[in-house]
N, C-alpha and C positions, 0 to 999 in steps of 0.2 A: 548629534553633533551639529552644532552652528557653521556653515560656510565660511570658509578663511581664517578659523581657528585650527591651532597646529593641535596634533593630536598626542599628548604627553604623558599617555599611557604606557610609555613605554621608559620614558625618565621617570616618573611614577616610580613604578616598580624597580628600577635600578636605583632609585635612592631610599627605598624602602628595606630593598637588601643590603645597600651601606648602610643602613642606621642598622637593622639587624648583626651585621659582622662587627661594627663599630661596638653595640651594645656585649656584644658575645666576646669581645678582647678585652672587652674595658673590665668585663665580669673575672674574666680568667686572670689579667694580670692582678686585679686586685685583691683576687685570690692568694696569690703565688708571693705577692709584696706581705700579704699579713701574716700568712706563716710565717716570712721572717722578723716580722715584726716592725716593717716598714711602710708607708703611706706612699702613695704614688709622688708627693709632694718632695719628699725625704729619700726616695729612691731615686729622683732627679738627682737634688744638690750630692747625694753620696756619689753617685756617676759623674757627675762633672769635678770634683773631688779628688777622685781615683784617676779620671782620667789626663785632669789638668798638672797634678800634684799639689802638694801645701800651696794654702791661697790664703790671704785674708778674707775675713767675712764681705769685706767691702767687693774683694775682686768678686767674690763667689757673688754677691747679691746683682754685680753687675753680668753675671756669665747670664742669672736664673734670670734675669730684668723683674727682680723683685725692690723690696725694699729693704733697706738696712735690718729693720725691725723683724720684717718676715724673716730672714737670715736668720738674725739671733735665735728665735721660736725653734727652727727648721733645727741650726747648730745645739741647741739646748737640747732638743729631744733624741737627734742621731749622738751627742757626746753619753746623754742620760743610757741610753741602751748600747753602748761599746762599739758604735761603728765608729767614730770620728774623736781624736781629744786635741785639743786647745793645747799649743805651745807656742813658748817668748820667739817674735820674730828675733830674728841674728843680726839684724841691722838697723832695728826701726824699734826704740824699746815701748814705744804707746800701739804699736803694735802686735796683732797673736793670729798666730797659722792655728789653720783648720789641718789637720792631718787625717788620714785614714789610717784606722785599727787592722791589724790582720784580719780582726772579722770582717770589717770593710772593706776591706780589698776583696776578700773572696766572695761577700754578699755580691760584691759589682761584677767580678769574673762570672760567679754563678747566673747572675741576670745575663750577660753577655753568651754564655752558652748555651741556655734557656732561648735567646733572642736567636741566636743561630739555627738550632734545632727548629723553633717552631716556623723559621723562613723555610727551611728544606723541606718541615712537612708539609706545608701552604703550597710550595713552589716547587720542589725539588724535581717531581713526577710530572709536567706541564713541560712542553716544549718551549725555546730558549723564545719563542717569538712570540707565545704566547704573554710570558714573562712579563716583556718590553714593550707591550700593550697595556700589563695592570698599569707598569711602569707610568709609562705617557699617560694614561688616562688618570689616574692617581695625583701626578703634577699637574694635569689643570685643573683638575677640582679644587687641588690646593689651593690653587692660586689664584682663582675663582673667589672662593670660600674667603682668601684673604684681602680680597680687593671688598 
């Protein structure tokens, strides 16, 4: 090693295990979305959906910061397979609400308890302080990562 260079053997290897845990989630969830028949894209907009209530595509496209266009695709293919259907807004008639299906309500509940569960087994067993360590260190990467 060269004199006055920091030794980052050790950020190294801590970002080599977040791309491994990152890789290992991103596998698993995209697992768990295709059995239902869902894309991680369309698993979004059904969540924000479910949890927003009836929206127009417009609202939703502005929740995802997509485009109109992307919307429409995303509504097309969750209306095509029974999570979401198209109904006349009640006050706006060049307007149409995105609704969620019973199956899309529960797809969203099922994700939601899925996400709960896999926090307790990540975290559950981990002391609280340990916790609020992933915690903090997790928000500056973020925000690291976002800047």
């Amino acid at each position: 090693m060269v004199h006055n260079e920091p030794d980052t053997s050790a950020g190294r290897e801590a970002l080599n295990r977040l791309f491994a845990v990152s890789i290992l989630m991103t596998e698993d969830m995209t697992r768990g979305l295709t059995e239902r028949g869902l894309t991680r894209a369309r698993a979004t907009a059904l969540w924000q959906i479910v949890q927003h209530g009836p929206m127009t595509q417009r609202q939703l496209a502005d929740l995802l910061l997509v485009t109109p266009r992307n919307v429409t695709t995303l509504v097309d293919a969750l209306e095509r397979t029974g999570f979401v259907t198209r109904t006349a807004h009640d006050e706006d008639r060049r307007a149409v609400l995105v609704r969620p299906t019973r199956k899309g309500t529960a797809a969203a509940h099922r994700m939601d308890t899925e996400t709960a569960r896999l926090a307790d087994d990540l975290f559950g067993d981990l002391p609280a302080k340990d916790v609020a360590t992933v915690n903090r260190v997790l928000a500056q990467l973020e925000e690291r990562i976002q800047r």
